[in-house]
Structure formats: structure tokens, C-alpha cells
N, C-alpha and C positions, 0 to 999 in steps of 0.2 A: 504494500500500500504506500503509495507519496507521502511525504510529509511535507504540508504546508505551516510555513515559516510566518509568525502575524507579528505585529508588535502589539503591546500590552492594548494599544489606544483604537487598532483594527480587532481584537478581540473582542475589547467591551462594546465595539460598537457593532458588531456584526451579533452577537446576544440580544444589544437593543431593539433589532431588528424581528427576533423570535417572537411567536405570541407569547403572552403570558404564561400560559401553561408552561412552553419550554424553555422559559426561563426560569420557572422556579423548580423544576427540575435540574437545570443549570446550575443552580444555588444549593439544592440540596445535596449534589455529589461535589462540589465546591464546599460547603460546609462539611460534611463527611469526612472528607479528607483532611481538616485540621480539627476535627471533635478529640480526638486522644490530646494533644498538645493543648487546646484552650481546658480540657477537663483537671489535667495534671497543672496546669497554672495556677488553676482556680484554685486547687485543692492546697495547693504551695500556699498560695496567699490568705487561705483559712488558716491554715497552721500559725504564718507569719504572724496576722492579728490578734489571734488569740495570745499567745507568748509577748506582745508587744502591752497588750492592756494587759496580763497577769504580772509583767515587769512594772506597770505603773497602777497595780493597787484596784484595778478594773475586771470584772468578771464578764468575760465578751459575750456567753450565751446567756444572760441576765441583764443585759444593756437593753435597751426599748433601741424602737429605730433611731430615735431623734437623738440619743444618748451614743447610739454608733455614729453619726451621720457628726455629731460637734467634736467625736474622739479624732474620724479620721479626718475631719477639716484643723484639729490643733496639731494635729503629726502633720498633715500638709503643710501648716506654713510655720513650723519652728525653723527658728535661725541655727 
């Protein structure tokens, strides 16, 4: 079979071009393909949090949302 050579900007636009349907079909074996790598990150950066507020005196799965959400906005902008 040929292989045809595109550049990133001929692929997404010849996608744009699909119906609907086979574009989110397009999407789902595109997401598939990095589901292992985004799960193992996520799971990395649960572990992170949790060890980060039990270093500062915070119990992560006992936080409300609003109580996580001002935790990781004061770890965002310390100096």
C-alpha cells in the first residue's frame, strides 16, 4: 500500500472535511491511542496531591471542592 506523506495542517484539514460521524470516530482511535499515558499521569498527579497537602497538614480526600480548588490555586502561585 503507498504511503501518503501530509503535514500536520493537510491532516486536520482533510478530517474537517469528514462528516461528523467520521470524525469522531477519528477522535476516538486518536484518543485511544494516548488513554494508557493520560491515565498513568492522572494517577501520578493523585498520588502527587495527596503527599503534597498531607506535607502541609491537609487531608486531600476530606477537602470539599472549593477547599481543593484554593489548595491548588496557593501551590500555583507561591514564590
Amino acid at each position: 500500500m503507498p504511503v501518503l506523506t501530509l503535514s500536520n495542517e493537510q491532516a486536520i484539514e482533510l478530517v474537517k472535511q469528514l462528516p461528523a460521524e467520521q470524525q469522531t470516530e477519528v477522535f476516538k482511535v486518536l484518543l485511544r491511542q494516548q488513554w494508557e499515558t493520560w491515565e498513568s499521569l492522572s494517577q501520578y498527579g493523585e498520588e502527587k496531591v495527596r503527599v503534597v497537602a498531607q506535607e502541609r497538614g491537609h487531608n486531600w480526600d476530606t477537602m470539599t471542592e472549593e477547599e481543593r480548588e484554593a489548595f491548588i490555586d496557593a501551590i500555583a502561585h507561591e514564590e
